[in-house]
MMTF fields as JSON, N, C-alpha, C and O atoms, coordinates in Angstrom:
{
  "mmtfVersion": "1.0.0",
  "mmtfProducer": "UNKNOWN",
  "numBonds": 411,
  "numAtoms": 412,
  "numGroups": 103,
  "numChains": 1,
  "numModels": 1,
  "chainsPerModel": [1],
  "groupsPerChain": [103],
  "chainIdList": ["A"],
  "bondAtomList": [4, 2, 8, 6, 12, 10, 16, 14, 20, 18, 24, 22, 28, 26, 32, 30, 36, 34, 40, 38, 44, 42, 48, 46, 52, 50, 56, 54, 60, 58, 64, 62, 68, 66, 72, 70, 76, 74, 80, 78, 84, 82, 88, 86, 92, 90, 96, 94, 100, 98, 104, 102, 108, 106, 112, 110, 116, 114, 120, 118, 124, 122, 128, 126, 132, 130, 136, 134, 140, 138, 144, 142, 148, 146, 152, 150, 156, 154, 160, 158, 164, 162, 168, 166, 172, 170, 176, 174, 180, 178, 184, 182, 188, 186, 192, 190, 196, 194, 200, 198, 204, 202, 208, 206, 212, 210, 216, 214, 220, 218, 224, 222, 228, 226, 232, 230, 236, 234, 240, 238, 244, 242, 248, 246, 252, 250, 256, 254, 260, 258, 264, 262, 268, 266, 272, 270, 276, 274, 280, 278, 284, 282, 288, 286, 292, 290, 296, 294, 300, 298, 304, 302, 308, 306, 312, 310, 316, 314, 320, 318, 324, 322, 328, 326, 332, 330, 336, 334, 340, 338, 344, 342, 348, 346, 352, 350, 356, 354, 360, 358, 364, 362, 368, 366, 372, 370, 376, 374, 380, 378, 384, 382, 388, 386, 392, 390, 396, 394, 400, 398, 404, 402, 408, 406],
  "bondOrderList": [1, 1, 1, 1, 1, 1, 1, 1, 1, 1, 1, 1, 1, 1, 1, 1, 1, 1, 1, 1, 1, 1, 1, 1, 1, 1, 1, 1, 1, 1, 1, 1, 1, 1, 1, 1, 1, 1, 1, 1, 1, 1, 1, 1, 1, 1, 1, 1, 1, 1, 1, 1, 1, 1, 1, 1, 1, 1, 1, 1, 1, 1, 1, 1, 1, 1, 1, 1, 1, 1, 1, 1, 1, 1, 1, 1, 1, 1, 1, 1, 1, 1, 1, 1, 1, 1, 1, 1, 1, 1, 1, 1, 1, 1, 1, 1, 1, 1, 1, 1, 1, 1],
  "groupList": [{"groupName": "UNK", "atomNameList": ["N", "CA", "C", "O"], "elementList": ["N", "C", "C", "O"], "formalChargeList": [0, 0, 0, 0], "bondAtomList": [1, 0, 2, 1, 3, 2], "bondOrderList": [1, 1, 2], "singleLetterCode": "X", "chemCompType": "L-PEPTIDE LINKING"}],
  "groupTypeList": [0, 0, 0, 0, 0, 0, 0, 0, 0, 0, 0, 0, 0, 0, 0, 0, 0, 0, 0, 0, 0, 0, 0, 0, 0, 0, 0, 0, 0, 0, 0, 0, 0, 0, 0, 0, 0, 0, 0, 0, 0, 0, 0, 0, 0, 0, 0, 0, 0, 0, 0, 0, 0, 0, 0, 0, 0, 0, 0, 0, 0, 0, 0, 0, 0, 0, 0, 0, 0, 0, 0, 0, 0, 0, 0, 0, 0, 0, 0, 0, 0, 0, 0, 0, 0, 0, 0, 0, 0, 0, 0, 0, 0, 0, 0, 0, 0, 0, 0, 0, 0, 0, 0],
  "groupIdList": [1, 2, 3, 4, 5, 6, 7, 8, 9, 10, 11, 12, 13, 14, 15, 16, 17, 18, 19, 20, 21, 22, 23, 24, 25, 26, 27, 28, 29, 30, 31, 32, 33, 34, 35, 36, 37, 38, 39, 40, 41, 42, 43, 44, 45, 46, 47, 48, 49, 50, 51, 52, 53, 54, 55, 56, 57, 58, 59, 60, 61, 62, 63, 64, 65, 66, 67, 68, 69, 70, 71, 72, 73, 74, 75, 76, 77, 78, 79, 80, 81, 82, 83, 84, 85, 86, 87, 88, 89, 90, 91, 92, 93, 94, 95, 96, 97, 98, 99, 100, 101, 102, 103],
  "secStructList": [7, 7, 7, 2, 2, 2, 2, 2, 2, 2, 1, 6, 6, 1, 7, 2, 2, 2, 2, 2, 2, 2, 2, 2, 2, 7, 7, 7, 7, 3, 3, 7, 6, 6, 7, 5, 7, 7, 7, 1, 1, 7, 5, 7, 7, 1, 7, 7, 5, 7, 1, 1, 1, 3, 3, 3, 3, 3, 3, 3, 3, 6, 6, 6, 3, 3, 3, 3, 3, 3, 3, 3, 3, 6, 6, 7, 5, 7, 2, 2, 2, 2, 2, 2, 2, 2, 6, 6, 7, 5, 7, 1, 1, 3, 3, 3, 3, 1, 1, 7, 3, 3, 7],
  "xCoordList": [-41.505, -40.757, -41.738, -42.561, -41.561, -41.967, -41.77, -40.838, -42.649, -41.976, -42.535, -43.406, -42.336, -42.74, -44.263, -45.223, -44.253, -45.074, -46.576, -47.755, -46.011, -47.27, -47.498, -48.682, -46.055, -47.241, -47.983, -48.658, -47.741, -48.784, -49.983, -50.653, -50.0, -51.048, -52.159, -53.328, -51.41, -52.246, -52.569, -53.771, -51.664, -51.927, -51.78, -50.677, -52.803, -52.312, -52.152, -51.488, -52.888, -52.718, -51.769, -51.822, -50.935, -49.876, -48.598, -48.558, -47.977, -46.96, -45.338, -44.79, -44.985, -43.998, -43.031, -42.786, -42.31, -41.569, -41.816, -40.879, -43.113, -42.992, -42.963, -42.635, -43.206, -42.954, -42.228, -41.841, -40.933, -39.181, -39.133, -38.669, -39.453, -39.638, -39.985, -39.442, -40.692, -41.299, -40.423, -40.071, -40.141, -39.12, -38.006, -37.692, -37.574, -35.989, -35.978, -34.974, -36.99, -37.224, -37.932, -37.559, -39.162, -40.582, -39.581, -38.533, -40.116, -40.259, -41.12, -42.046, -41.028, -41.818, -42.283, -41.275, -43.621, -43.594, -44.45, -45.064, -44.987, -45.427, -46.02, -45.17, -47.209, -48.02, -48.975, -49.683, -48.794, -50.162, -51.373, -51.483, -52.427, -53.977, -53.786, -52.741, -54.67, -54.966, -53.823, -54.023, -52.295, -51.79, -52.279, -53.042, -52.043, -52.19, -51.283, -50.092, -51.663, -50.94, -50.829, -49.823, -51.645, -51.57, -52.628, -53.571, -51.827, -52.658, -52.643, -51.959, -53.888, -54.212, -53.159, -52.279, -52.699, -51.552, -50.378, -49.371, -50.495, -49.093, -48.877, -49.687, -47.206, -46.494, -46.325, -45.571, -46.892, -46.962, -45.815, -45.795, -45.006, -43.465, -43.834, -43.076, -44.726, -44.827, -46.086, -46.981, -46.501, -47.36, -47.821, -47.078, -49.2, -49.529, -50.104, -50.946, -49.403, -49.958, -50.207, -49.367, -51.574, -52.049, -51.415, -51.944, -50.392, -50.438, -50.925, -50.92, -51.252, -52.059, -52.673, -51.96, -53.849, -54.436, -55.548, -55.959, -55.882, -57.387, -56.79, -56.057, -57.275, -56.889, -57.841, -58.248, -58.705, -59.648, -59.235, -58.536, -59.679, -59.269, -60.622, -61.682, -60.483, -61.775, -61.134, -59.92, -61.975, -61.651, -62.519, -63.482, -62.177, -62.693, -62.934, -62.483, -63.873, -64.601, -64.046, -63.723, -64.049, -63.873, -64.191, -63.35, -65.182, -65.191, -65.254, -66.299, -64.153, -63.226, -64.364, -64.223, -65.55, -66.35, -65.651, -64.581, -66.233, -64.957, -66.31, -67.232, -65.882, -66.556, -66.043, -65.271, -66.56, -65.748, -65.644, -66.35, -64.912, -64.454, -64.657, -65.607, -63.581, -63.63, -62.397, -61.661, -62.511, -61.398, -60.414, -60.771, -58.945, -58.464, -57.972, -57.621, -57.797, -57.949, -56.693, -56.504, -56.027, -54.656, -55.268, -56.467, -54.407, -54.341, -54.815, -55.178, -54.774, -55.512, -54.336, -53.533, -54.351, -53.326, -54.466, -55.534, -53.638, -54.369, -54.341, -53.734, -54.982, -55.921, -54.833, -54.026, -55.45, -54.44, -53.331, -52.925, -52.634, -51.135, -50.552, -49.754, -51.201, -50.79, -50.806, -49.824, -52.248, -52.066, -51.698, -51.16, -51.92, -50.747, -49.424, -48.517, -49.204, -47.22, -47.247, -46.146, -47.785, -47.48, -47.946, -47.664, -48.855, -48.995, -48.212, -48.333, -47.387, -46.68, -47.789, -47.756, -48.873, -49.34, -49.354, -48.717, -50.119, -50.591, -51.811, -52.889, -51.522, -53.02, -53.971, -53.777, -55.404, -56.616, -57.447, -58.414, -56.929, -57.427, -56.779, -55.565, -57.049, -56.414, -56.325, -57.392, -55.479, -55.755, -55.237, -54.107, -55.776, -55.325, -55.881, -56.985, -54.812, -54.453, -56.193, -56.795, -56.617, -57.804, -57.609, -58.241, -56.64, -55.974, -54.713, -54.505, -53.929, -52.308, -52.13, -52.943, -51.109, -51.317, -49.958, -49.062, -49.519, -48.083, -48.276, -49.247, -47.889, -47.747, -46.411, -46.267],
  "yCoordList": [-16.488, -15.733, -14.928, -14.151, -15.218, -14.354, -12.992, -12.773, -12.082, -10.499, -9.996, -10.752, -8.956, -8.203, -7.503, -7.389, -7.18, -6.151, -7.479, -7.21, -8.608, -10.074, -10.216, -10.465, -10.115, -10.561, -9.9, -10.304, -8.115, -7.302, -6.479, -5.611, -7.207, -7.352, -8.956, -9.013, -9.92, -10.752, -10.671, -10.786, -10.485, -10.259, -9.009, -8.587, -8.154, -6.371, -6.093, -5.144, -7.097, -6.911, -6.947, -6.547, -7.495, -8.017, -6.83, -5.772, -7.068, -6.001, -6.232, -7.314, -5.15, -5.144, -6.15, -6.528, -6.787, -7.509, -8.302, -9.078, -8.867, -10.308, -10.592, -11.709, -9.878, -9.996, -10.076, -11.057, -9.295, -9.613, -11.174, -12.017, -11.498, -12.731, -14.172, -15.273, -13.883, -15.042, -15.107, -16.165, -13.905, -13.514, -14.487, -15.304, -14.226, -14.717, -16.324, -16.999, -16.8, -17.827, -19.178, -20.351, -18.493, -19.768, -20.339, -19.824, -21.372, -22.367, -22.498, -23.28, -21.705, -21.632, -23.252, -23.958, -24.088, -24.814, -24.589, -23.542, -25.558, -25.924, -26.852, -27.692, -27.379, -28.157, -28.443, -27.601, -30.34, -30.283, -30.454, -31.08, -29.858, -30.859, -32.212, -32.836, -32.621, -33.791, -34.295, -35.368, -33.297, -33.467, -33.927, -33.079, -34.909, -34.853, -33.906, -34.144, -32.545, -32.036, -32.38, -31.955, -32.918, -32.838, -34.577, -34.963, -35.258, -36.42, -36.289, -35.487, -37.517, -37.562, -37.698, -38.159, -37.288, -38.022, -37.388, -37.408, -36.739, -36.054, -34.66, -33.828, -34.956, -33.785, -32.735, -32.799, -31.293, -30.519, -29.091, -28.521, -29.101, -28.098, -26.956, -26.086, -26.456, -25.3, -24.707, -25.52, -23.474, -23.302, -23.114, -22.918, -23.186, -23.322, -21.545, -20.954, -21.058, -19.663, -20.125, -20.834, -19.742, -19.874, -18.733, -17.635, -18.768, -17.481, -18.221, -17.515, -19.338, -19.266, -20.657, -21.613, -20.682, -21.721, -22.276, -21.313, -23.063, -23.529, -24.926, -25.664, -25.103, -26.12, -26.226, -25.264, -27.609, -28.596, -29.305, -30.309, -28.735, -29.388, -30.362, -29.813, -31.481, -31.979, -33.297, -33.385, -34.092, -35.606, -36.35, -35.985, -37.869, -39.083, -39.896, -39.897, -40.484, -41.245, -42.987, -43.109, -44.187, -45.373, -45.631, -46.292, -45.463, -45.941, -45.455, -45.47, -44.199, -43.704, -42.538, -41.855, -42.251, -41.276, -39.824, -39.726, -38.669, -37.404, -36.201, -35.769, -35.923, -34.272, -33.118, -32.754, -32.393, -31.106, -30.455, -30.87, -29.61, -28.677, -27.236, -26.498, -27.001, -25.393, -25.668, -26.641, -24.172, -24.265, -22.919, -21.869, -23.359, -22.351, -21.734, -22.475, -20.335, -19.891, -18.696, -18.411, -18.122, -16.744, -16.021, -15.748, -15.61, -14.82, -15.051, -14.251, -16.523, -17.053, -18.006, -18.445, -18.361, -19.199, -20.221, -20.061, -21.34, -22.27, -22.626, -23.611, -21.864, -22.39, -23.141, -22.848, -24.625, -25.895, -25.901, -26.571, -25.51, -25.581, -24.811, -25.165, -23.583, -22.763, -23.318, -23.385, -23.86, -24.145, -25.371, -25.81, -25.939, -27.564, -27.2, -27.992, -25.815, -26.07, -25.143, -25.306, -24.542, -23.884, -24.35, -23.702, -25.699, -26.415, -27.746, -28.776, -27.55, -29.248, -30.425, -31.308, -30.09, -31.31, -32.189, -31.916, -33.041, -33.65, -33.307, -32.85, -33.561, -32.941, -33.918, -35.132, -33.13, -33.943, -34.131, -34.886, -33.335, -33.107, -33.503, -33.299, -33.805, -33.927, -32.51, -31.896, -32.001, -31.478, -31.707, -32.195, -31.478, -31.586, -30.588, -30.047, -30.514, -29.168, -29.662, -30.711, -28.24, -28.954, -28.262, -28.46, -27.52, -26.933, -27.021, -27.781, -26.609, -26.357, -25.231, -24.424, -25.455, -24.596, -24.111, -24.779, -22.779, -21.968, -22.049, -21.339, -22.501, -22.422, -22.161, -22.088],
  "zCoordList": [-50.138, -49.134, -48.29, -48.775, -46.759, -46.102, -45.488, -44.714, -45.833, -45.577, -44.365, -43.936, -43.645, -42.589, -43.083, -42.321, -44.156, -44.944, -45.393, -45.621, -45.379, -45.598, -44.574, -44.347, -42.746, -41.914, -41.12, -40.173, -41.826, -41.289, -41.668, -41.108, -43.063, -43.129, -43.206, -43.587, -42.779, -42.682, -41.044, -40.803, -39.816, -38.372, -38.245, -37.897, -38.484, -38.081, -36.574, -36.158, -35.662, -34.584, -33.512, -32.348, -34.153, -33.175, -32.901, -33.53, -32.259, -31.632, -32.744, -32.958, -33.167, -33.651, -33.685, -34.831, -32.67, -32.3, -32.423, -32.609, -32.449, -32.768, -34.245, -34.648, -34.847, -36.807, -36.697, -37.331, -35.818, -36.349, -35.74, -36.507, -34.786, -33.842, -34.674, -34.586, -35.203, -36.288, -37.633, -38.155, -38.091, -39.07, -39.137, -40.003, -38.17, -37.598, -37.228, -37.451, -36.734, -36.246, -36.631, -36.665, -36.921, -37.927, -39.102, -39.493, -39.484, -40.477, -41.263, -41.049, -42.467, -43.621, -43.986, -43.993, -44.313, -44.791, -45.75, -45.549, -47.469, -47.729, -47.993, -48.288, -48.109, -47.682, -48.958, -49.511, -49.447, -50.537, -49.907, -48.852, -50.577, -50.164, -49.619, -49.805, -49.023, -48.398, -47.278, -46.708, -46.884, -46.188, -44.551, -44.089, -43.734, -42.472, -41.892, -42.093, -40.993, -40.673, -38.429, -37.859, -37.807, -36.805, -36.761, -37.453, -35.541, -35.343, -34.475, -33.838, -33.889, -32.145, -31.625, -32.351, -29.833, -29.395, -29.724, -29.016, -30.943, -31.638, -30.307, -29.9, -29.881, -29.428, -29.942, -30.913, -29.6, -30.611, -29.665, -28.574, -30.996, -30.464, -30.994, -30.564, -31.812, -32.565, -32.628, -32.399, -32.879, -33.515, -34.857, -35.82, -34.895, -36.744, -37.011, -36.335, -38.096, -38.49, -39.736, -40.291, -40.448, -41.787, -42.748, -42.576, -43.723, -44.685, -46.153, -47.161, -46.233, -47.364, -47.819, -48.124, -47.837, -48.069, -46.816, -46.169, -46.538, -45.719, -45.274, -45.932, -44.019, -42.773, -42.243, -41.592, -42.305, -41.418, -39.838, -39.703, -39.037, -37.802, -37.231, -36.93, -37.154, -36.974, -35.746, -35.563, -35.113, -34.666, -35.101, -35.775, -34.637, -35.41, -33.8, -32.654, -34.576, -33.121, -33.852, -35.034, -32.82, -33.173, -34.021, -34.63, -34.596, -36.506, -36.933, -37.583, -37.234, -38.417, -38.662, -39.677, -37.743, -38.397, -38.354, -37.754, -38.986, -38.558, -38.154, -38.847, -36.639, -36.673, -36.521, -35.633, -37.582, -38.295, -36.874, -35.955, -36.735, -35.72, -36.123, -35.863, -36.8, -37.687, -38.724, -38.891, -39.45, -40.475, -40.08, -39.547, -40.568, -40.711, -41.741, -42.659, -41.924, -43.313, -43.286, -42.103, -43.936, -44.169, -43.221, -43.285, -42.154, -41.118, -39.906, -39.043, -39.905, -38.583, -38.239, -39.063, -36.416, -35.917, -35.207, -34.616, -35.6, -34.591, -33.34, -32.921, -32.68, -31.202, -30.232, -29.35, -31.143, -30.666, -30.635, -29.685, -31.171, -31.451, -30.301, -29.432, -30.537, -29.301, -28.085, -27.346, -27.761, -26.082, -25.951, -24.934, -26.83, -26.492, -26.581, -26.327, -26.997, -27.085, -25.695, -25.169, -25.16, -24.26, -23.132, -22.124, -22.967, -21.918, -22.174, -21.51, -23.249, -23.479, -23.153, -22.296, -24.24, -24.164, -25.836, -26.853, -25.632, -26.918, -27.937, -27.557, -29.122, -29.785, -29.599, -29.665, -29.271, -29.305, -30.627, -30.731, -31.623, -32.577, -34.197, -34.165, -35.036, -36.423, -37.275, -37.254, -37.87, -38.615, -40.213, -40.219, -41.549, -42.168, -43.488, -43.541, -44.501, -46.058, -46.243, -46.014, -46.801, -47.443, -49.04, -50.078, -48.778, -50.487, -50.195, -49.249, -50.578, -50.95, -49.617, -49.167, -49.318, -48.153, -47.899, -48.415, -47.005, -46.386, -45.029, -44.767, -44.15, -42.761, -42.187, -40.966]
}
């Protein structure tokens, strides 16, 4: 369960309203390791907030090679998610659980 009191101290920065905002609204998921969570091409409607666990965002070139990008880790939002949902585009990037993960 997500509380007001978890998501301020995992985002202290953010403005009141939007904790009730996310509260009311987000979609708790859980997530095992090795999940694909974002593919190339994929339409992305949401954004990704980390509350627990570690996320690899990397791409893959024509033969399947992979270069790491960054990770995301509890109290971090992803980048991508954001500006592809707010420019309605597609992801350029993969991401996927690299532990058990809450988004």
């Amino acid at each position: 369960m997500l509380s007001k009191e978890k998501l301020t101290k995992l985002f202290p920065d953010w403005e009141d309203g939007l904790y009730d905002a996310i509260l009311n609204e987000a979609e708790l998921k859980e997530v095992k390791a090795g999940t694909t969570l974002l593919k190339m091409g994929q339409n992305i409607k949401s954004a990704m907030l980390v509350v627990e666990g570690t996320i690899k965002l990397y791409q893959e070139d024509e033969t399947g090679g992979e270069y790491f990008m960054y990770h995301l880790n509890p109290g971090e939002a992803c980048a991508v998610t954001l500006v592809c949902n707010y420019h309605h585009e597609q992801s350029q990037v993969l991401a996927k659980a690299v532990t058990d993960i809450c988004i």
